[in-house]
C-alpha positions as semicolon CSV with decimal commas, in nm:
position;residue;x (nm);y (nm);z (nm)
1;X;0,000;0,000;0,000
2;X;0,328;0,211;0,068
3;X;0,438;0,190;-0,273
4;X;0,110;0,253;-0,447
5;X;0,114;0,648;-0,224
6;X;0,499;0,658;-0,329
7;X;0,391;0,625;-0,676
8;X;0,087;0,844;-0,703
9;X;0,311;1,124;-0,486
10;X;0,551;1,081;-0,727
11;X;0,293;1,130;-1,026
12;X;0,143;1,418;-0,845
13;X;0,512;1,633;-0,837
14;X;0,604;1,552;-1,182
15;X;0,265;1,650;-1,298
16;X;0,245;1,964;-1,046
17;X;0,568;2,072;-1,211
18;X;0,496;1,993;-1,600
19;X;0,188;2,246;-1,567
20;X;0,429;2,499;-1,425
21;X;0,675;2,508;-1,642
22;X;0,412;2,492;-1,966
23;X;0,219;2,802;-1,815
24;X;0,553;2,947;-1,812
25;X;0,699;2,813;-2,170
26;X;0,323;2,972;-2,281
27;X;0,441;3,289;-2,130
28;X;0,735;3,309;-2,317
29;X;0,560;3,227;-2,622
30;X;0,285;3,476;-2,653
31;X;0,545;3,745;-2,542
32;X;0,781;3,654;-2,841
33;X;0,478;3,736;-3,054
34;X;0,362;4,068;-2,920
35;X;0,585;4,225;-3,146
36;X;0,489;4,078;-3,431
37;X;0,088;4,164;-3,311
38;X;0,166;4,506;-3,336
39;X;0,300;4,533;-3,646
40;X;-0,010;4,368;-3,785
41;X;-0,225;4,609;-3,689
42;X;-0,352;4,927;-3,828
43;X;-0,021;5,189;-3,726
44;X;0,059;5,266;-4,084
45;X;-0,217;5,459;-4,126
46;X;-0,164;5,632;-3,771
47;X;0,013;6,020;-3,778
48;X;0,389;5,989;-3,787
49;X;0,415;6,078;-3,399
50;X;0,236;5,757;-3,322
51;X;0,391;5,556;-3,583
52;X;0,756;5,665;-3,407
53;X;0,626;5,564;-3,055
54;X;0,496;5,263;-3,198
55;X;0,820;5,149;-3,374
56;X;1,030;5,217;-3,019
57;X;0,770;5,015;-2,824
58;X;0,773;4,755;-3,094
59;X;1,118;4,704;-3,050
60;X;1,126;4,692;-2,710
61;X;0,839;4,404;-2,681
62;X;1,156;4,230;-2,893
63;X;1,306;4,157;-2,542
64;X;1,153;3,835;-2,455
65;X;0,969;3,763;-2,157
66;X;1,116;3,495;-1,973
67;X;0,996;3,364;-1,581
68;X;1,299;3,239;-1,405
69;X;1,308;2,991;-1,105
70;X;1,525;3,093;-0,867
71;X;1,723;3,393;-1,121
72;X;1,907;3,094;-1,250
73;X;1,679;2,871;-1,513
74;X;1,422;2,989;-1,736
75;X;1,071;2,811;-1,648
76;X;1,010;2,643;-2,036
77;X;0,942;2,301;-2,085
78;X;1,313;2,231;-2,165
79;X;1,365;2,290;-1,858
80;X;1,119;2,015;-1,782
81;X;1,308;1,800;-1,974
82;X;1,633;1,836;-1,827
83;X;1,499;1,801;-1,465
84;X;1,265;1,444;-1,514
């Protein structure tokens, strides 16, 4: 009966921590396309003030988002990999 709690436990941590570190590959994901979201919208046709602030904010969504666990790795499903 030991074994069979062991084993669930054990199913419940890796589980617990694949959902964490997908949430946070996700993350990273939708902020690498941010940029790109911008630029597909309508700012061409906005006055060239806007279109300037547009182009600076544009490049600084370029930075990618990244959650880190502990300020050492990056919470992505590689890191998933490497840890089970």
């Amino acid at each position: 009966m030991e074994h069979i709690l062991y084993v669930l436990l054990c199913f419940y941590f890796i589980a617990d921590l694949f959902m964490i570190t997908y949430l946070g590959n996700e993350i990273m994901l939708s902020s690498n396309r941010l940029s790109y979201s911008l630029f597909e919208s309508d700012w061409y046709n906005q006055p060239q003030s806007i279109k300037k602030n547009i182009i600076i904010f544009g490049e600084y969504l370029k930075q990618p988002t990244q959650l880190l666990i502990g300020k050492l790795y990056p919470l992505t499903l590689e890191t998933f990999t490497k840890v089970c």
